[in-house]
C-alpha positions, 0 to 999 in steps of 0.5 A: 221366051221358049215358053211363050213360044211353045204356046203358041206355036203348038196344038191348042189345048184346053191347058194351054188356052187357060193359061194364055187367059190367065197371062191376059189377066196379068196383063190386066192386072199391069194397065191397072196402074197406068194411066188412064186405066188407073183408079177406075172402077173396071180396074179397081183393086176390087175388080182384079180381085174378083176377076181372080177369083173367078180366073181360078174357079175357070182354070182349076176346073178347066184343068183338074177334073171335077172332084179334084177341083171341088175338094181343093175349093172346099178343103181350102176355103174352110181352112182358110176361113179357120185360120182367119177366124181365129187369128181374128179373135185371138191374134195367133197365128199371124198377129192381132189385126181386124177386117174393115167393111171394105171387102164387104158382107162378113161371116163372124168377123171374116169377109166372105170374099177372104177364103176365095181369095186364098183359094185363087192364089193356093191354087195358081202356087200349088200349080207352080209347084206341087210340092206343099213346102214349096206352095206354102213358101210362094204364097208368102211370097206373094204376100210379103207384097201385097199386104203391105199396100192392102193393110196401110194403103187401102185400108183392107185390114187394119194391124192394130200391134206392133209392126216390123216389114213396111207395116207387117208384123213377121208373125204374119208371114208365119201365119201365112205358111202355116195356114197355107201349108195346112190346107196343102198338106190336107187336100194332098192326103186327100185326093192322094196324089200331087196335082201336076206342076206346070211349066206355064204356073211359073210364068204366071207366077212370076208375071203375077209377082211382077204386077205386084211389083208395080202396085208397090211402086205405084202406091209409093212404096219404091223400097217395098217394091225391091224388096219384092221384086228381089223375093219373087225373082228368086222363089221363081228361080228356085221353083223353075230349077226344081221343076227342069230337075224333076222333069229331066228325072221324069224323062230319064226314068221314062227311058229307062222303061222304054230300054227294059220293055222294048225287045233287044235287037239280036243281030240276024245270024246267017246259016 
């Protein structure tokens, strides 16, 4: 609630309008799965797709300057596409399966829409945390919710091996680390410096996790939606401790400087 709070109870900023856009979108997200919004096409999986997509193409640019925000888009989206590409054609990293035509125009044998997707949620995970093991571990987290019901729910992409978590093979949560922590670990040696993390990105994180939650139960997948709820609850937890140590450290090496460069005050001896 403190962080809600000082949202809105303080100067408005361009971070803190572009965040209190993107908690509308969870909002959003979260209406998709009663009725009557439910199974329209405003509020169609599709639709939430794209919004975030373009949620990400906003905020990233909103809130990193521009050639940072380019390289991250470029760099992810071509690694992204690499990795889908050959684990397409080879089965390798994440397990044999192949793209339906229900996300739309393909290049080779990967929908175009497929690398802005991972660019979105690299870019909201790298803002809840700027460390790339970390980043990488949360984008599987995300994913350990959403692939299920978009592979054997909606029929996105079809699994065509054997499978282990609720229609997943495990191998695919490998390939989602690895894809994920190529592309973090390369935009990171690139722009030399770790974006800052966000207090605001955990949030999100979370809320965005929760609305996930939803769509499991909605789709009639309770033992699903436990299971994820149980992973985004402790990866926000852990990321959110991280990010108070650090910024306890941050503060503390701050005053450290300010004791050092200040000038001492001698007491005044009278003659």
């Amino acid at each position: 609630m403190r962080l809600f709070e000082s949202l809105f109870h303080t100067k408005w900023t361009r971070e803190r309008v572009s965040w209190t856009i993107a908690y509308v979108y969870t909002l959003y997200v979260a209406l998709s799965a009663v009725p009557p919004f439910r199974d329209t096409p405003v509020f169609s999986v599709a639709a939430a797709s794209v919004l975030l997509v373009f949620l990400y193409i906003f905020h990233s640019y909103t809130n990193l300057d521009l050639k940072t925000a380019s390289k991250f888009l470029v760099i992810a989206a071509t690694i992204s596409f690499l990795w889908e590409f050959i684990g397409v054609e080879t089965g390798i990293p994440f397990g044999p399966y192949v793209y339906t035509s229900a996300l739309g125009p393909q290049l080779g044998p990967v929908p175009i829409f497929i690398p802005l997707l991972w660019c979105a949620l690299g870019y909201f995970c790298m803002k809840a945390s700027n460390h790339y093991i970390m980043a990488s571990a949360l984008m599987v987290s995300l994913d350990t919710s959403f692939d299920p019901v978009f592979s054997a729910k909606l029929g996105l992409w079809t699994w065509t091996g054997p499978t282990q978590y609720f229609g997943v093979p495990f191998s695919n949560f490998f390939g989602w680390f690895l894809a994920s922590l190529t592309f973090f670990a390369l935009f990171f040696l690139a722009s030399r410096r770790k974006p800052e993390s966000s207090k605001y990105a955990i949030v999100f994180y979370y809320l965005f996790g929760l609305d996930n939650v939803i769509g499991d139960i909605v789709s009639g997948s309770p033992g699903l939606a436990a299971s994820s709820f149980t992973i985004f609850t402790v990866a926000a937890a852990i990321v959110l401790l991280v990010h108070k140590n650090n910024a306890a450290k941050t503060r503390t090496k701050i005053l450290q400087v300010e004791q050092v460069t200040s000038p001492s005050r001698q007491p005044v001896s009278s003659q």
